[in-house]
PDB file of N, CA, C, O and CB in Angstrom:
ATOM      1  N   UNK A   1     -75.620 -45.481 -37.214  1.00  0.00           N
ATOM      2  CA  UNK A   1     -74.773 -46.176 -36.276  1.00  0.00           C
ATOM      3  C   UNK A   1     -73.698 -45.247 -35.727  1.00  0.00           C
ATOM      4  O   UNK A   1     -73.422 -45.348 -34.531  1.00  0.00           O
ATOM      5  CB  UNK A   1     -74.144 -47.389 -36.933  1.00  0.00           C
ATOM      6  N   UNK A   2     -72.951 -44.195 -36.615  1.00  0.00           N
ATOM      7  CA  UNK A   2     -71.921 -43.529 -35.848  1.00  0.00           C
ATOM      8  C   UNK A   2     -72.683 -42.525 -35.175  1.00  0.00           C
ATOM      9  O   UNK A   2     -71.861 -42.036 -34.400  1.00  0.00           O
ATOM     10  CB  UNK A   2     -70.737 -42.949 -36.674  1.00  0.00           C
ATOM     11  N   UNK A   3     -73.688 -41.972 -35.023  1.00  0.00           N
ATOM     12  CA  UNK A   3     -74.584 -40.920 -34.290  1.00  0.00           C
ATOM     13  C   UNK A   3     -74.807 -41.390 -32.955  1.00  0.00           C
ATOM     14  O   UNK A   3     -74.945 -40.692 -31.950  1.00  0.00           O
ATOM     15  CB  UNK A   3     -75.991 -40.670 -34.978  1.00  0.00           C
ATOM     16  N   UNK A   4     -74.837 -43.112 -33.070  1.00  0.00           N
ATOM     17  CA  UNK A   4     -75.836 -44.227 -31.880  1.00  0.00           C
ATOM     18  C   UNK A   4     -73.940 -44.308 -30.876  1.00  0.00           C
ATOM     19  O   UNK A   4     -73.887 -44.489 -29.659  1.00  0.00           O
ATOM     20  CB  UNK A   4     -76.833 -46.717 -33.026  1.00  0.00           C
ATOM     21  N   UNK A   5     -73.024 -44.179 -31.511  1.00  0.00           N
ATOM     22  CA  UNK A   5     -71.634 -43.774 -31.361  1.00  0.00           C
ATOM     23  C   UNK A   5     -71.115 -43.097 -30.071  1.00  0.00           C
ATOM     24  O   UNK A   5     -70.663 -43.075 -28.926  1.00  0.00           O
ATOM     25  CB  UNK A   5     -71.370 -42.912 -32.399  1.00  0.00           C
ATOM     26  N   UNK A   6     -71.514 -42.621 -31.099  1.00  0.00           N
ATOM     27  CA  UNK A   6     -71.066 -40.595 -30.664  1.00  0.00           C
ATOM     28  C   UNK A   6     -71.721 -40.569 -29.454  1.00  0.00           C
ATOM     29  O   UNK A   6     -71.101 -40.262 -28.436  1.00  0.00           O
ATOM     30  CB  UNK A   6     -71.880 -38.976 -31.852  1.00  0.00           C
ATOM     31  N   UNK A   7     -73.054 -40.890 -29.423  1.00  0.00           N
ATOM     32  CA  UNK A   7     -73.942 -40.481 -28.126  1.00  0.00           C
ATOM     33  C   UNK A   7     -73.442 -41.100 -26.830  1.00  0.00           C
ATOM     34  O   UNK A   7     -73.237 -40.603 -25.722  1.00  0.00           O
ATOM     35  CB  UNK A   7     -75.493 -40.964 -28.291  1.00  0.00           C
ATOM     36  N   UNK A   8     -73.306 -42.362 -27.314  1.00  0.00           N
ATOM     37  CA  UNK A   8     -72.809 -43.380 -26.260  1.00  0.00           C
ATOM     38  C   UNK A   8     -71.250 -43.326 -25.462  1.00  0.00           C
ATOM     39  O   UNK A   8     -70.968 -43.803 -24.362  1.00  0.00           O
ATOM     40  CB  UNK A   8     -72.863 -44.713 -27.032  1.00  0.00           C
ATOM     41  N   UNK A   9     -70.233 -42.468 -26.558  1.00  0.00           N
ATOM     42  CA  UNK A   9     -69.290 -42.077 -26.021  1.00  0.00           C
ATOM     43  C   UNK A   9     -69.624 -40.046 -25.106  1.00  0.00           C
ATOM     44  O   UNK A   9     -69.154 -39.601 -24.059  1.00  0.00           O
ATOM     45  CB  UNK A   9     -68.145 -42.346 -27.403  1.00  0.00           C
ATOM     46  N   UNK A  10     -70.154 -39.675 -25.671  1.00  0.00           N
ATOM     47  CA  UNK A  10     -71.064 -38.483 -24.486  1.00  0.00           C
ATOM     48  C   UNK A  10     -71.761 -39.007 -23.411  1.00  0.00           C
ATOM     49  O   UNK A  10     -71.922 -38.389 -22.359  1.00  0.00           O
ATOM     50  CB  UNK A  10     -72.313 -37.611 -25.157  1.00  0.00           C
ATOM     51  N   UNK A  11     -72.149 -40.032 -23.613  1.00  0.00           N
ATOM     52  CA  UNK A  11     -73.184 -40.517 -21.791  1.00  0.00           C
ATOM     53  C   UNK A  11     -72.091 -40.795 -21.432  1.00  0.00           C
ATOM     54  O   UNK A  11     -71.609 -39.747 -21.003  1.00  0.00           O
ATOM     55  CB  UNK A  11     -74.556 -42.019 -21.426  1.00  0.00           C
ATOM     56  N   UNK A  12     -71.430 -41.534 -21.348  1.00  0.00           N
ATOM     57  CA  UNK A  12     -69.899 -42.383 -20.814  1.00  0.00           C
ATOM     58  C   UNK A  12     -69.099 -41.393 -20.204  1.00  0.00           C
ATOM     59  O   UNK A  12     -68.699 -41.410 -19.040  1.00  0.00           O
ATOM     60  CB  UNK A  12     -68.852 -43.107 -22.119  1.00  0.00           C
ATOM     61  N   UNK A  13     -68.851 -40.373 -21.215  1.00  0.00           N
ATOM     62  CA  UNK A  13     -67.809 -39.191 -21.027  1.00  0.00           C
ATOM     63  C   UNK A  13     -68.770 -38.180 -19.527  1.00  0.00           C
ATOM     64  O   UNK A  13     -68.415 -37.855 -18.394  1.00  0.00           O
ATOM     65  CB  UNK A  13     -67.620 -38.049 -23.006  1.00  0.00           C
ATOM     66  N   UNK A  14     -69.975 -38.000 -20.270  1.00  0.00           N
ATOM     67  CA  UNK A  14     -70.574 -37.524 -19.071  1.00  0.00           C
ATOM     68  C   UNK A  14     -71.122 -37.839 -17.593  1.00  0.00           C
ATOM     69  O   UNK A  14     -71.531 -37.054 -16.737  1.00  0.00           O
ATOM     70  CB  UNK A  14     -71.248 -37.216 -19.450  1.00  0.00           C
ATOM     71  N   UNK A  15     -70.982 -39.466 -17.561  1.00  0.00           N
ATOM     72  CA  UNK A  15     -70.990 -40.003 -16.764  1.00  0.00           C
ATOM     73  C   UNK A  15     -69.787 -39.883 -15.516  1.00  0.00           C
ATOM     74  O   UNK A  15     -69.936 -39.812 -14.296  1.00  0.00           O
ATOM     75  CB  UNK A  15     -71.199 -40.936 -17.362  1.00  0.00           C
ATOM     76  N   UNK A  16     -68.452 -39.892 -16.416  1.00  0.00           N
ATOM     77  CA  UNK A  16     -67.261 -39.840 -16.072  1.00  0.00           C
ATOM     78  C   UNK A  16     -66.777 -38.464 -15.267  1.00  0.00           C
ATOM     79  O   UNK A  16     -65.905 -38.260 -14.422  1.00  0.00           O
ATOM     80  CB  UNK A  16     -66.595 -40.092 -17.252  1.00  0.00           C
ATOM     81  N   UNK A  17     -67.661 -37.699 -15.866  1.00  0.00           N
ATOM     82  CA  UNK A  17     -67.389 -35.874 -15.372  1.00  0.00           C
ATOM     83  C   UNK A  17     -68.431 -35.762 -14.166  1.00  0.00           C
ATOM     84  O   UNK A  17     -68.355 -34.963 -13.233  1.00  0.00           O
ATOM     85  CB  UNK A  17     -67.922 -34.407 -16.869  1.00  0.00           C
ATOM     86  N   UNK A  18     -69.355 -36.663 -14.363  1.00  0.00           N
ATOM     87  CA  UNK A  18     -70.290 -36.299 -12.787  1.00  0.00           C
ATOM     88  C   UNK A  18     -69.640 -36.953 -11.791  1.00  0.00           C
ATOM     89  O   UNK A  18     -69.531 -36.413 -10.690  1.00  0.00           O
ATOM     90  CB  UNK A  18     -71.984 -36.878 -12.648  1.00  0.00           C
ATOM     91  N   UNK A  19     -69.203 -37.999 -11.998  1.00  0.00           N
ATOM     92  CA  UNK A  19     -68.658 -39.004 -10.717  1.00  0.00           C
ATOM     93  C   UNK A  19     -66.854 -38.014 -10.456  1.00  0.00           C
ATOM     94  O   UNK A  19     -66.314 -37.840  -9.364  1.00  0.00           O
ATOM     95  CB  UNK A  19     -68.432 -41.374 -11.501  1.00  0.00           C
ATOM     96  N   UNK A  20     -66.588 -37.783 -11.130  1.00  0.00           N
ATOM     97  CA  UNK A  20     -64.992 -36.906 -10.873  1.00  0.00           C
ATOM     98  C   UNK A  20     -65.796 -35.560  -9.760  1.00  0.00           C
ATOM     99  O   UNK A  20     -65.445 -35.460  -8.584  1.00  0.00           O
ATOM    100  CB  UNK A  20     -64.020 -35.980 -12.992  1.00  0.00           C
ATOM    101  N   UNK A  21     -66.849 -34.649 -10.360  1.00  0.00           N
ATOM    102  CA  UNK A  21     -67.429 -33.992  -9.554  1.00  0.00           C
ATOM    103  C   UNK A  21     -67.889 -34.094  -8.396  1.00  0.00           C
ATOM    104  O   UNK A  21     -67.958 -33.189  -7.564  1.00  0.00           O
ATOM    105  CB  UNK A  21     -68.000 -33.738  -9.932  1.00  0.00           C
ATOM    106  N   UNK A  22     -68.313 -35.462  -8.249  1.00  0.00           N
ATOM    107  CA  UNK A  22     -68.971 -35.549  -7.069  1.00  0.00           C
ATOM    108  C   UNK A  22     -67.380 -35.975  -6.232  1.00  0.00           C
ATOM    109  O   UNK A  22     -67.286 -35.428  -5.133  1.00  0.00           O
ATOM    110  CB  UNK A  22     -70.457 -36.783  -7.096  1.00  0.00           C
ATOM    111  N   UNK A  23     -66.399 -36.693  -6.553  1.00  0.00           N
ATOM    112  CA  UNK A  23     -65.085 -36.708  -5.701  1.00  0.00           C
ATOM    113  C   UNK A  23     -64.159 -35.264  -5.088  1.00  0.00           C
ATOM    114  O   UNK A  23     -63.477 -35.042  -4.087  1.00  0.00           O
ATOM    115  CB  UNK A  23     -64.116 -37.488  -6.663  1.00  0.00           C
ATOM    116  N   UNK A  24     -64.607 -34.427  -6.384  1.00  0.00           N
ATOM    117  CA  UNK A  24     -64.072 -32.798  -5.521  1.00  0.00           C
ATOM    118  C   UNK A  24     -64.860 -32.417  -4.954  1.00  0.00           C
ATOM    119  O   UNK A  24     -64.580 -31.873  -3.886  1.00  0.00           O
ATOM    120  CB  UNK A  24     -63.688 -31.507  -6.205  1.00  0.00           C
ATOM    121  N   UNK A  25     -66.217 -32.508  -5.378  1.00  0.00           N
ATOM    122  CA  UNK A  25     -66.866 -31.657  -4.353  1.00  0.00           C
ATOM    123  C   UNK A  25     -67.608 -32.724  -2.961  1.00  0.00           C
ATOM    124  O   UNK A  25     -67.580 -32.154  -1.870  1.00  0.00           O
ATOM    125  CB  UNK A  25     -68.160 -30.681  -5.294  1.00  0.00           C
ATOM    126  N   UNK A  26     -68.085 -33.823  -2.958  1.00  0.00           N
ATOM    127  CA  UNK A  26     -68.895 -34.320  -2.063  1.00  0.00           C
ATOM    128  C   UNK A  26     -69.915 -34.520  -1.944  1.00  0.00           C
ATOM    129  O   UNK A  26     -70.464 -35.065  -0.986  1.00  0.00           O
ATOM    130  CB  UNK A  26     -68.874 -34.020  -1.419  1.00  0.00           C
ATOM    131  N   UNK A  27     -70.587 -33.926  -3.351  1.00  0.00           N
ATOM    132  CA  UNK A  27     -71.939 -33.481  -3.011  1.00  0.00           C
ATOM    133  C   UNK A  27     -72.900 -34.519  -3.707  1.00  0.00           C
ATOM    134  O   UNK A  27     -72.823 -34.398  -4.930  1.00  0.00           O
ATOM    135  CB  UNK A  27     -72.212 -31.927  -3.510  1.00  0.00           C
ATOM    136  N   UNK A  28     -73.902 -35.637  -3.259  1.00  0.00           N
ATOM    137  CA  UNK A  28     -74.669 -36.685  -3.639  1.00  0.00           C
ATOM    138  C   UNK A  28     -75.370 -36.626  -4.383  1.00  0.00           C
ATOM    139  O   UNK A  28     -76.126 -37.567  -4.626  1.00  0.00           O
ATOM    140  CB  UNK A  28     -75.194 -37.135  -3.000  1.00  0.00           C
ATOM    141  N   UNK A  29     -75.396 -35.215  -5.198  1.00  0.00           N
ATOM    142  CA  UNK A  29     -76.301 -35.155  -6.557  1.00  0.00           C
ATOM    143  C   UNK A  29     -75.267 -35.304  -7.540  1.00  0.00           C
ATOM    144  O   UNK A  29     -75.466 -35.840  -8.630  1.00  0.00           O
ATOM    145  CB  UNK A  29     -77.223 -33.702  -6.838  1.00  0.00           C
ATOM    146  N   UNK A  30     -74.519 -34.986  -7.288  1.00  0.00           N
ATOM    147  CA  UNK A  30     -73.801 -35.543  -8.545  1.00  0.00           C
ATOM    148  C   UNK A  30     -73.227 -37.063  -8.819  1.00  0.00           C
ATOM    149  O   UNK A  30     -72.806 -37.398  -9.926  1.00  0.00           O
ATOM    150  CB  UNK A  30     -72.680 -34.731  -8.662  1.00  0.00           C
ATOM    151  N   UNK A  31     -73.249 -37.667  -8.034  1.00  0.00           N
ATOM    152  CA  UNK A  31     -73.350 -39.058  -8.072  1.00  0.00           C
ATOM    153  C   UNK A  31     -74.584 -39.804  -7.785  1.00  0.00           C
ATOM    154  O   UNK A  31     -74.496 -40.946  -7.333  1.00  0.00           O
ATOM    155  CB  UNK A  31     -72.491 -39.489  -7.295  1.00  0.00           C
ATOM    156  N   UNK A  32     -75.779 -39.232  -8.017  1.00  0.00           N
ATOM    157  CA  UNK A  32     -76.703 -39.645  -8.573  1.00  0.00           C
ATOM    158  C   UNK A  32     -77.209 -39.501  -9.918  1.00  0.00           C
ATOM    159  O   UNK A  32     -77.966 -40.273 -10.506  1.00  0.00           O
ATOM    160  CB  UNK A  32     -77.324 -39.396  -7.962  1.00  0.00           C
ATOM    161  N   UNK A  33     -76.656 -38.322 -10.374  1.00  0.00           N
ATOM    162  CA  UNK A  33     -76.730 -38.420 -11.875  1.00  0.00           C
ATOM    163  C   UNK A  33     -75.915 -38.974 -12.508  1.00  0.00           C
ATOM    164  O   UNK A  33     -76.092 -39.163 -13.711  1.00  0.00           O
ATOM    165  CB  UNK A  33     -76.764 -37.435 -12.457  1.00  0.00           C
ATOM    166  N   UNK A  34     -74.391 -39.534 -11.632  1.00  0.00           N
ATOM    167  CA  UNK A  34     -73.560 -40.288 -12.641  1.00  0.00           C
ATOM    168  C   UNK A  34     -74.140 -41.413 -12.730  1.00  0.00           C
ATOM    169  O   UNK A  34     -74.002 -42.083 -13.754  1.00  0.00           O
ATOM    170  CB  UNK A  34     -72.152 -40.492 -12.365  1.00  0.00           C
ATOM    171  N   UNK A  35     -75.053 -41.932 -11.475  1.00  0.00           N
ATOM    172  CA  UNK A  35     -75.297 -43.692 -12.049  1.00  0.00           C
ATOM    173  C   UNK A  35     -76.469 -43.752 -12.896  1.00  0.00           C
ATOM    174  O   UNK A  35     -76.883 -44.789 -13.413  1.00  0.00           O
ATOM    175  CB  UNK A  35     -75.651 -44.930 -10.724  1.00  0.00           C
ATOM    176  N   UNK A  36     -77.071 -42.426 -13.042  1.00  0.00           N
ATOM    177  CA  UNK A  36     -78.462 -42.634 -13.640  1.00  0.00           C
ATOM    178  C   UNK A  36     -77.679 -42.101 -15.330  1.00  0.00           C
ATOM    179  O   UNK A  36     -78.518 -42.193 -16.226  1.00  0.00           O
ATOM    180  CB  UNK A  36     -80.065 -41.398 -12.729  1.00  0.00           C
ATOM    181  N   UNK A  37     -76.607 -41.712 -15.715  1.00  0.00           N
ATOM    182  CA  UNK A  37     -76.654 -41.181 -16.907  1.00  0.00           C
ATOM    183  C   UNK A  37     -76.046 -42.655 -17.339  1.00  0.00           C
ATOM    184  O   UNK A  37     -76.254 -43.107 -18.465  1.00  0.00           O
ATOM    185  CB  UNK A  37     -75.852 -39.648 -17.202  1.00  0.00           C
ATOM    186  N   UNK A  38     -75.078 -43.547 -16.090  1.00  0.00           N
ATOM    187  CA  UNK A  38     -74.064 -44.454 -16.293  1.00  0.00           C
ATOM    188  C   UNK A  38     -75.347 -46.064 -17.004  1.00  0.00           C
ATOM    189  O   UNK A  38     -75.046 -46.996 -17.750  1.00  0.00           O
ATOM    190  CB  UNK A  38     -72.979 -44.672 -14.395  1.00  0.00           C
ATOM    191  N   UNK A  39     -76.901 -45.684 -16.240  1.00  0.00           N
ATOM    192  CA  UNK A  39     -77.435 -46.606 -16.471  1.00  0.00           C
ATOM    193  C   UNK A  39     -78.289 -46.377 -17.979  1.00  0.00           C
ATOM    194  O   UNK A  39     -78.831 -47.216 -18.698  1.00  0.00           O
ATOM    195  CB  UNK A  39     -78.116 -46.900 -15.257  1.00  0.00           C
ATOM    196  N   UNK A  40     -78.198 -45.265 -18.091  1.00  0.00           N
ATOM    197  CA  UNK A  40     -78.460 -44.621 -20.147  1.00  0.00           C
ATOM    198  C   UNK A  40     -78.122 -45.311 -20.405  1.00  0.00           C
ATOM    199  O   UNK A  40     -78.763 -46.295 -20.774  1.00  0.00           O
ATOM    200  CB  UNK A  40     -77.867 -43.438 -21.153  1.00  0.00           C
ATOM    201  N   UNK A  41     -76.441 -45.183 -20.355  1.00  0.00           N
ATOM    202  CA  UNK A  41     -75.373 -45.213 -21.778  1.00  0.00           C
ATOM    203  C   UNK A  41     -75.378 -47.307 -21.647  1.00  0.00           C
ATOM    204  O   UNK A  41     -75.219 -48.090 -22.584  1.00  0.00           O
ATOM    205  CB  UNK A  41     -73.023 -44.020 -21.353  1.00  0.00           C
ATOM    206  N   UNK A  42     -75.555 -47.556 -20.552  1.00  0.00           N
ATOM    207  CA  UNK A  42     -75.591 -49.166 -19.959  1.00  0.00           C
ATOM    208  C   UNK A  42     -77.259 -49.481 -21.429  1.00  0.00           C
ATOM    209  O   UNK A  42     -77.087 -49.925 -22.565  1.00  0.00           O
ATOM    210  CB  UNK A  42     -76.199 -49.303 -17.270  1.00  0.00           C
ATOM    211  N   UNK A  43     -77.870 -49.297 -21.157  1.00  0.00           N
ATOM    212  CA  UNK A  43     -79.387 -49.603 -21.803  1.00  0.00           C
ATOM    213  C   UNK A  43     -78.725 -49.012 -23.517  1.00  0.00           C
ATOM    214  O   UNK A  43     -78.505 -49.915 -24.325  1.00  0.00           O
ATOM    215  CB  UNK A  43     -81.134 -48.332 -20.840  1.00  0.00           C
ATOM    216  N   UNK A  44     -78.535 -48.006 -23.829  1.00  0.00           N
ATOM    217  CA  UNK A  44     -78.256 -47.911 -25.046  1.00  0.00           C
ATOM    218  C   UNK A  44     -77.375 -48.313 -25.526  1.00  0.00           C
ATOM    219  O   UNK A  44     -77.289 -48.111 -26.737  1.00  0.00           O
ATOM    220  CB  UNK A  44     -78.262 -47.093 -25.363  1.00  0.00           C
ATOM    221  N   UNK A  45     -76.071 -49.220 -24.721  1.00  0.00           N
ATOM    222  CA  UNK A  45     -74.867 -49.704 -25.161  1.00  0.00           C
ATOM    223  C   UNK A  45     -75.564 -51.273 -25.341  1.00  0.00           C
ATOM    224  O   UNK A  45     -75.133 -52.103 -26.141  1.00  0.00           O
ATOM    225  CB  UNK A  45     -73.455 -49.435 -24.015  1.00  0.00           C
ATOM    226  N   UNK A  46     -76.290 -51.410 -24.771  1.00  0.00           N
ATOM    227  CA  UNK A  46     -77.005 -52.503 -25.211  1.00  0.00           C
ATOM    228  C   UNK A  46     -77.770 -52.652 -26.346  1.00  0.00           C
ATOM    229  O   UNK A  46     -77.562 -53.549 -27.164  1.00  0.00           O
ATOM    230  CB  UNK A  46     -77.682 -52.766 -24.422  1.00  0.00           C
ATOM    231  N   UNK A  47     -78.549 -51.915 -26.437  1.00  0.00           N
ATOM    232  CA  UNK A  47     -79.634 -51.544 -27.547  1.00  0.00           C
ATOM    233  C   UNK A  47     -78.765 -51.878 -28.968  1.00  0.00           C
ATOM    234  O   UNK A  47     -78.956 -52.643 -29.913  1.00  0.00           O
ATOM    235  CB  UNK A  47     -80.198 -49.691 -27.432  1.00  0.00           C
ATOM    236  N   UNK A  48     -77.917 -51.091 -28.684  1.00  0.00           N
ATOM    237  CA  UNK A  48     -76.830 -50.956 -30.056  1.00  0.00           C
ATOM    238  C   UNK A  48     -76.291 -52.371 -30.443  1.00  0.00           C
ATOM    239  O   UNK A  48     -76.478 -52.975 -31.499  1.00  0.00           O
ATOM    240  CB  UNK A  48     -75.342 -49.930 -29.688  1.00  0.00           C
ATOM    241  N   UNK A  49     -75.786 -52.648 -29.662  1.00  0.00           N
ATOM    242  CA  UNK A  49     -75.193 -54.410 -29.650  1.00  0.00           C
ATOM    243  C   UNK A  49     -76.530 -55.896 -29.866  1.00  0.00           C
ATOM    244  O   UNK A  49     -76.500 -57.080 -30.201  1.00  0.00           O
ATOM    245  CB  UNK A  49     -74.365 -54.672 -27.641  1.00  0.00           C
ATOM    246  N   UNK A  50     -77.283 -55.155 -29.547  1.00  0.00           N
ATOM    247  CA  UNK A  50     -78.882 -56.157 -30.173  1.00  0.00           C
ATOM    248  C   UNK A  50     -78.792 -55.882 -31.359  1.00  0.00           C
ATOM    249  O   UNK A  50     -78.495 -56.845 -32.066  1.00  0.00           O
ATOM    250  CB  UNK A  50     -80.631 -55.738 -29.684  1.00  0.00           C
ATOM    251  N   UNK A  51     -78.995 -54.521 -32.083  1.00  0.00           N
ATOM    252  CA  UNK A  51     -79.008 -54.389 -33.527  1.00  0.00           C
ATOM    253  C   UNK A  51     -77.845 -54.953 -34.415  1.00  0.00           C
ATOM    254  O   UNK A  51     -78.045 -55.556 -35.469  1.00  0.00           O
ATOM    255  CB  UNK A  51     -79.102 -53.024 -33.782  1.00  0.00           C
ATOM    256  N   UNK A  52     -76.224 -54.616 -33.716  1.00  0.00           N
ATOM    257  CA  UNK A  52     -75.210 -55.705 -34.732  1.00  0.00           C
ATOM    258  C   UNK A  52     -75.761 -57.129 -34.192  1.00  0.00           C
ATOM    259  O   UNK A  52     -75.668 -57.869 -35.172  1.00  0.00           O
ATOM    260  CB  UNK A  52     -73.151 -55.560 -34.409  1.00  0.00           C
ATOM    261  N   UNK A  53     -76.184 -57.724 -33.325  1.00  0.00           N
ATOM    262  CA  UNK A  53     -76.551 -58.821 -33.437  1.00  0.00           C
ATOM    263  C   UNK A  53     -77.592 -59.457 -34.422  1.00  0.00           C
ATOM    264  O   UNK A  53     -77.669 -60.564 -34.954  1.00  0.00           O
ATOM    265  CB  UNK A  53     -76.784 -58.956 -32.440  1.00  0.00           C
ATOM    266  N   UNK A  54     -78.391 -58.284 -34.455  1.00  0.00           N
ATOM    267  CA  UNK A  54     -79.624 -58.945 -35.391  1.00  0.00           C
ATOM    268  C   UNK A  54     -79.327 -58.875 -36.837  1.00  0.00           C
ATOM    269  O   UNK A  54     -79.813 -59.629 -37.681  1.00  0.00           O
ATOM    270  CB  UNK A  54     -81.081 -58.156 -35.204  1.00  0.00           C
ATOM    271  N   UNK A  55     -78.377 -57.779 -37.092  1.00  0.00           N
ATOM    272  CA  UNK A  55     -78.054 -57.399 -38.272  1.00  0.00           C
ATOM    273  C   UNK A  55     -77.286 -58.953 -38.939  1.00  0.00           C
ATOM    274  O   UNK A  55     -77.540 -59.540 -39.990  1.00  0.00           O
ATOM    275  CB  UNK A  55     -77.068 -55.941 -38.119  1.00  0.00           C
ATOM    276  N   UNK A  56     -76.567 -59.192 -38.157  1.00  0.00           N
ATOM    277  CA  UNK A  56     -75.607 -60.579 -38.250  1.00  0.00           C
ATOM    278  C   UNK A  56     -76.179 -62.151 -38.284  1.00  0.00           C
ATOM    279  O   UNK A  56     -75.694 -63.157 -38.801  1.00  0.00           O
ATOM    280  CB  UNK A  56     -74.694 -60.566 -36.942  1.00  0.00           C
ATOM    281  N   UNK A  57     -77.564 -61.923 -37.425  1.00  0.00           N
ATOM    282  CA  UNK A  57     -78.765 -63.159 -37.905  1.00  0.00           C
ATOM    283  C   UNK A  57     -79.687 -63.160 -38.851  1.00  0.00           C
ATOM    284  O   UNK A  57     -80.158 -64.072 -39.532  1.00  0.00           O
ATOM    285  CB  UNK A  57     -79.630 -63.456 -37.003  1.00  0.00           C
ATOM    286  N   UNK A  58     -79.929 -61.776 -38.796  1.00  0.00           N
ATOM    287  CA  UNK A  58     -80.531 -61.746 -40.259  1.00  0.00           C
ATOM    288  C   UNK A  58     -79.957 -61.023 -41.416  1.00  0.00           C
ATOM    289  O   UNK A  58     -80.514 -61.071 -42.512  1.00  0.00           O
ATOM    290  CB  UNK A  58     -81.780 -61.224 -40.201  1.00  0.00           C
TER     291      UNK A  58
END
């Protein structure tokens, strides 16, 4: 669980550094990788929150 963590605060963080990039520079690849890293950390921030859920029903 703190590994599933860690990762999820690196997509986030890295999400955060592409979209700042793409505001200095302009350039539309980098805000295409922010929404595609933003939609990772979205799917695995989920993933994670199914497992304390299930953990808690069963």
């Amino acid at each position: 669980m703190l590994l599933l963590r860690f990762v999820l605060v690196l997509l986030l963080i890295g999400s955060g550094v592409c979209f700042a990039a793409y505001a200095f520079t302009s350039n539309p690849r980098y805000l295409r990788w922010g929404w595609m890293v933003l939609r990772v950390a979205l799917a695995a921030a989920l993933g994670f929150f199914g497992i304390l859920f299930l953990e808690r029903v069963l």
